[in-house]
C-alpha positions, 0 to 999 in steps of 0.5 A: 852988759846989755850993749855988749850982749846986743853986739855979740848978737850983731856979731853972731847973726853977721858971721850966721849969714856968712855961713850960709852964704858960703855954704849956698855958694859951695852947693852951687859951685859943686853942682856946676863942677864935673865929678873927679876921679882919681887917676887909675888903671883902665881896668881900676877905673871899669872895676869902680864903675862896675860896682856902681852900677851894682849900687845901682848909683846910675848917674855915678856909673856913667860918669865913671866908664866915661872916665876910663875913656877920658884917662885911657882913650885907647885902652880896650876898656875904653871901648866897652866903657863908651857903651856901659855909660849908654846903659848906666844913663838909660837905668837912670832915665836920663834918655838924651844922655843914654842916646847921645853915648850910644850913638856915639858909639856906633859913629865910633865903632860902626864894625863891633859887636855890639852895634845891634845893643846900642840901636836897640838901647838907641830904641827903647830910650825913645820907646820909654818916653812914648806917651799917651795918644793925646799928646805929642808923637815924637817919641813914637816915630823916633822909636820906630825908625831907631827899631827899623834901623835895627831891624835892617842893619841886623835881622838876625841880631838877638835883639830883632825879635824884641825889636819887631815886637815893639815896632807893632805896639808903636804902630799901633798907637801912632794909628790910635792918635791919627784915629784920635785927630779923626775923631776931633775933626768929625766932631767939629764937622770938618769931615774932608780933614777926618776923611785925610786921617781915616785914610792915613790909618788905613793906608799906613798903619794896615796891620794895626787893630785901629782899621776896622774903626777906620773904615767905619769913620769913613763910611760916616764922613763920607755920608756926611759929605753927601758922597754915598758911592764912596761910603758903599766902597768904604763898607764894602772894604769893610765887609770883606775883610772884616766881616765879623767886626761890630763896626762892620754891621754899623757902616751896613746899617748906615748904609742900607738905612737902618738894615743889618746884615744877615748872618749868612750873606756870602762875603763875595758880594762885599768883594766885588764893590771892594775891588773897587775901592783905591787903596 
């Protein structure tokens, strides 16, 4: 009786192992295999797709408009259904897909209606993965030019005003990581290379709240550098157009040596030296 139960339990832990092994070997199979869906009516398989994305099933309901295409590549669904995958990948997260198919339906469909949506969402999936200034700004100048791209083609489109919105928020953090790079190269005393960023900020990004700053980091780079003139044109840019600035009375401090501004010097002396400033 005892070899017995002892085979019985070779036996059992074999056929557990096969099990498992089967079932292991299905799990990956079925990762690898494209989802199926059962032939239908183009107006059937948008319906389907539809009430996915009601269950907010993202994944699902992008492989379900992209099916109504795939059985009905030239029914008038098929249309429509090239860009909702767009959007079904974008609520998903799953950007790259979200830009592929939305371009794709521009490339397809340069005339329809709906081209405006698609750069937009061409857009915001760039915009959605911008991160901090520290890190890499890829993101950052893809939403930008996918934004302008909008901007130009359609003005008027309902979705520029967002668009333009956006565009300030991304210019502004591409100003802040130049600021960013600045900053480090000031503090490692490679002042040339800081001089190259601060002006960068100030000749590219003119509208973002990061110039004010900019100037002042030239004056201290310049000084650094034992170019005072140039400091002076720096703060005298400065001045003029941001009088009221904290960092204005910094750079006049480091300027005059020590000295602040007094409250009510008229702008116009700062205007004459920034006349002369090359930006």
């Amino acid at each position: 009786m005892a070899g017995t139960s002892r085979n019985d339990g070779r036996r059992s832990a074999r056929l557990a192992a096969v099990v498992v092994t089967v079932a292991l070997l299905a799990g990956c199979g079925g990762g690898t295999e494209p989802e199926r869906f059962a032939e239908a009516s183009p107006r059937e398989l948008y319906a389907r797709a539809e009430r996915l994305l009601g269950d907010k099933r993202y994944e699902r309901a992008a492989k379900a408009f992209e099916e109504v295409e795939r059985q009905h590549p030239f029914a008038p669904e098929a249309v429509e259904a090239q860009l909702m995958a767009a959007y079904a990948y974008y609520q998903n997260a799953d950007y790259d897909a979200a830009i592929a198919a939305a371009r794709r339906f521009v490339e397809l469909h340069p005339g329809h209606e709906d081209v405006p949506y698609a750069l937009y969402l061409i857009g915001q999936s760039w915009y959605e993965r911008i991160e901090i200034v520290e890190r890499d700004q890829t993101a950052s100048r893809e939403a930008l030019r996918a934004f302008r791209e909008l901007i130009r083609r359609f003005p008027d489109s309902e979705y520029a005003k967002d668009a333009r919105l956006k565009i300030d928020l991304v210019l502004d953090h591409l100003a802040g990581k130049e600021m960013d790079v600045g900053r480090f190269y000031q503090q490692r005393k490679e002042y040339l290379a800081a001089v190259n960023r601060f002006r960068r900020v100030i000749e590219d990004y003119q509208t973002t709240s990061h110039v004010p700053e900019a100037l002042y980091r030239l004056v201290e780079s310049y000084l650094a550098l034992g170019l005072p003139e140039e400091a002076r044109k720096a703060a005298a840019v400065l001045g003029h157009n941001y009088p009221d600035s904290r960092w204005y009375r910094r750079a006049y401090a480091l300027v005059t040596g020590g000295e602040l501004p007094p409250e009510d010097r008229p702008r116009s002396v700062w205007s004459r030296l920034a006349d002369l400033w090359p930006f």
